[in-house]
NUNULUM-616693 format. One record per residue (C-alpha): residue in three letters; y, x, z. Coordinates in steps of 0.001 Angstrom, whole numbers, plus 500000, padded with zeros to 6 digits. Layout:
// residues N
AlaYXZ;...
// end
This chain:
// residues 265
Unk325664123588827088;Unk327607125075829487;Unk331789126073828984;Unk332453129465830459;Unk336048130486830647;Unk338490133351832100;Unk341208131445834383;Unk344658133537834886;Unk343530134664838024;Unk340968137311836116;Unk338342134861838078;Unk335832133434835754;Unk334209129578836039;Unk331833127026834666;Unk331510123636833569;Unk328568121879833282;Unk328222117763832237;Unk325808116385834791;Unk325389113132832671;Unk326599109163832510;Unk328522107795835485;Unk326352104454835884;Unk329326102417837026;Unk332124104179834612;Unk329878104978831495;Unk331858108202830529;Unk330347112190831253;Unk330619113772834598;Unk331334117139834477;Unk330947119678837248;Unk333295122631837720;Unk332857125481839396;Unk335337128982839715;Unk335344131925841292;Unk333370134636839939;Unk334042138061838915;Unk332009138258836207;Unk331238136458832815;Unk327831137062833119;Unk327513135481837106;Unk329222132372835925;Unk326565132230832846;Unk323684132611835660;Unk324956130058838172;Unk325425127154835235;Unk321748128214834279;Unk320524127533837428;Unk322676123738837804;Unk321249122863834263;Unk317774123714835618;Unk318337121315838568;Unk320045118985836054;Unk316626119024834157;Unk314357118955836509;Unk315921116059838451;Unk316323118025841119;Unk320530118236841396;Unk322532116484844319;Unk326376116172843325;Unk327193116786847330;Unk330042114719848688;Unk332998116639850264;Unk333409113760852664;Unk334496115381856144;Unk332199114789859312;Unk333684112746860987;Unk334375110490858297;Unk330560110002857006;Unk329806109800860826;Unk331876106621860924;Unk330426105272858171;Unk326822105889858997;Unk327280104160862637;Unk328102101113860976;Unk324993101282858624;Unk322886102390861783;Unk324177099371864090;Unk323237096541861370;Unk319627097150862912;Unk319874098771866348;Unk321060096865869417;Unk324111097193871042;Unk322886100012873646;Unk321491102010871073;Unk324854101980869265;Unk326713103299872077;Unk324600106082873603;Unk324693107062869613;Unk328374107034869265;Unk328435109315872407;Unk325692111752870899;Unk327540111742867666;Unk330991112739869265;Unk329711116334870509;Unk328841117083866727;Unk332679115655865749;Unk334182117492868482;Unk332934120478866362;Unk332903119404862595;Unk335150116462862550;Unk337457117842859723;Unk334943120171857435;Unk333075118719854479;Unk329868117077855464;Unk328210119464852665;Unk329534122721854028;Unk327696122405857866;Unk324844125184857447;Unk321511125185859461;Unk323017128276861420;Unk325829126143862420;Unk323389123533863545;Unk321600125706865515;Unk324492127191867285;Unk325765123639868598;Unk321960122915869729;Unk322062126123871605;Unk325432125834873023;Unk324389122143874358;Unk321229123282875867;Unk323033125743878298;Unk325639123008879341;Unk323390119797879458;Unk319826118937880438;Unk316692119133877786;Unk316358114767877856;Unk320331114503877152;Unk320212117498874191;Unk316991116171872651;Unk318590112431872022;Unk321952114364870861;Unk319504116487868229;Unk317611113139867402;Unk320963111537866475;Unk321851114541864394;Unk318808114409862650;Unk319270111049861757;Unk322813111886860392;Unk321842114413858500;Unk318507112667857082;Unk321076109581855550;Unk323133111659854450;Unk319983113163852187;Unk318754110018851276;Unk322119107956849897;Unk321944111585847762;Unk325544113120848968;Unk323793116243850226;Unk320860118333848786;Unk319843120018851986;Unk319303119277855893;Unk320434121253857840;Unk318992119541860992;Unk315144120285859740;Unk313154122958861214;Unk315991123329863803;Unk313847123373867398;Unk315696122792871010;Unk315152125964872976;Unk312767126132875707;Unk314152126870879131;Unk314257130124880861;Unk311544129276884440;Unk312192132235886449;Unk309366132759889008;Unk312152131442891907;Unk312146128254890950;Unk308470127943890140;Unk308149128960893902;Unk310930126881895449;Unk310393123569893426;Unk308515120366895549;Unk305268119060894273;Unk306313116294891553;Unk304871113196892368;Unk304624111009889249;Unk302755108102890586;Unk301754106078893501;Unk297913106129894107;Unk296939102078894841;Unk296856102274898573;Unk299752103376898517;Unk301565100960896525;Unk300049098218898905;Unk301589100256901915;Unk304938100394900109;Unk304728096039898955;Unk303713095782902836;Unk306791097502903887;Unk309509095597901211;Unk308226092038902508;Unk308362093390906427;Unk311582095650906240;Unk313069095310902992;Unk316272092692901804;Unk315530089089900823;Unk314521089684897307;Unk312704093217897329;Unk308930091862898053;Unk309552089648895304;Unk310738091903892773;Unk309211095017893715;Unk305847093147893558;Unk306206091823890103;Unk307765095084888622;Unk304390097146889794;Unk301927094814888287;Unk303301093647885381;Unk305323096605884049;Unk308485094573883566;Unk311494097101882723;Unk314894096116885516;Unk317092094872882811;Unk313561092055881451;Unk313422091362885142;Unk316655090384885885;Unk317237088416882468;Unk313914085972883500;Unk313872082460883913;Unk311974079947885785;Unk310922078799882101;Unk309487082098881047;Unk306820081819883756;Unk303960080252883767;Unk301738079291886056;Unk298901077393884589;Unk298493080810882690;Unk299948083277885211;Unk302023085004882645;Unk305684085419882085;Unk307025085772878268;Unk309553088933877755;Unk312144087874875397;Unk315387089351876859;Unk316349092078879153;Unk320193092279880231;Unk322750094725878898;Unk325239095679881335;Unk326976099198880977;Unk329771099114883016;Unk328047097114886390;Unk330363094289886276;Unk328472090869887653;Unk330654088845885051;Unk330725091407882027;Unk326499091468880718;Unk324899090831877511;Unk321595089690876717;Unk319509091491873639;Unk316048091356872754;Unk313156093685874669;Unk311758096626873240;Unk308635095174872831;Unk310428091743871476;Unk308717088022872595;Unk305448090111874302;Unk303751088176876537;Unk301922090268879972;Unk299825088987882297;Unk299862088894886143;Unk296921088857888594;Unk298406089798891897;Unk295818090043894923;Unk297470090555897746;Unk294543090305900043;
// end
């Protein structure tokens, strides 16, 4: 049963109990002030008990962004590899940058939206979509630990760029791929013209789909040649292009095994 009082303000408020604390065992009670009316503050404690009964209610945190941000990073790095921790923490920091001090609880889907816009007409579509894919995934924790009732992230779509007929006109031909003869022509050219190691590597990056950082973390014991395989289970980690300053993590496709069949004839 809800309490409805008159404070000295004239104001009128609400308090609900929204059951046991698990971990204290007393009542939790939820206040809430600010109406002009008796009868509003009788028809917004209806509503809570509804949600109370129903199962349905979400005691929102009033943690500030930047805060939860912190904590969820650590969370999200016990199972993501070093890399993917760091271009998060720089897709995180344009959302801080805007919400770092307001309550986690109080970011709307308009607000949301506006960032995602503002972003798209500074940065490319690639860069924006991982920066919308980290804020989905701040939001969506945020849901599921139960501090917030809504996401404000869902539905929110990046906007599609403006192609004027100019550019249409004045862009080259993209070419995606090279056709087979002329991969040969360019694997001809790397052992005849290219540096010491280019036949070598540019011949086993185009047939067996090796990524640059699984390349260069290889050993002479991951191939072999009774099989004529090599077995991915590293790739290097280097940031800042330092020879001495790397780090080895597993593949995206952890301890896979491709073949090789090169004919070179």
């Amino acid at each position: 049963m809800a309490y409805i009082r008159k404070r000295k303000n004239g104001k009128w408020s609400y308090t609900v109990s929204v059951g046991i604390d698990p971990l204290t065992k007393r009542q939790k009670q939820k206040t809430k002030s600010g109406f002009n009316t008796s009868k509003e503050a009788k028809s917004a404690a209806r509503k809570l008990e509804e949600e109370i009964e129903k199962g349905t209610y979400v005691n929102e945190s009033r943690i500030n962004f930047e805060a939860f941000t912190q904590e969820w990073i650590k969370v999200y790095g016990q199972n993501a590899k070093t890399s993917s921790v760091r271009a998060r923490k720089k897709e995180m920091n344009h959302f801080i940058s805007v919400w770092g001090p307001y309550s986690l609880n109080k970011i709307t889907k308009q607000n949301y939206h506006e960032v995602i816009v503002k972003l798209a007409e500074k940065y490319s579509r690639n860069y924006v979509s991982g920066i919308h894919a980290c804020g989905r995934m701040i939001f969506a924790y945020a849901v599921e630990i139960g501090i917030l009732k809504l996401n404000p992230t869902e539905n929110v779509k990046l906007p599609k760029p403006k192609v004027k007929v100019e550019d249409i006109e004045n862009q080259d031909e993209e070419i995606k791929f090279l056709e087979k003869e002329e991969l040969a022509k360019f694997l001809r050219l790397s052992e005849s013209d290219g540096l010491e190691m280019d036949s070598l590597i540019f011949t086993t990056l185009s047939y067996t789909g090796l990524r640059i950082g699984e390349l260069l973390a290889l050993k002479w014991s991951d191939f072999s040649p009774e099989n004529n395989s090599l077995r991915v289970t590293k790739t290097i980690y280097n940031p800042t292009n330092n020879i001495k300053e790397y780090e080895l993590l597993t593949p995206k496709t952890s301890g896979s095994i491709r073949s090789i069949r090169i004919d070179r004839s």
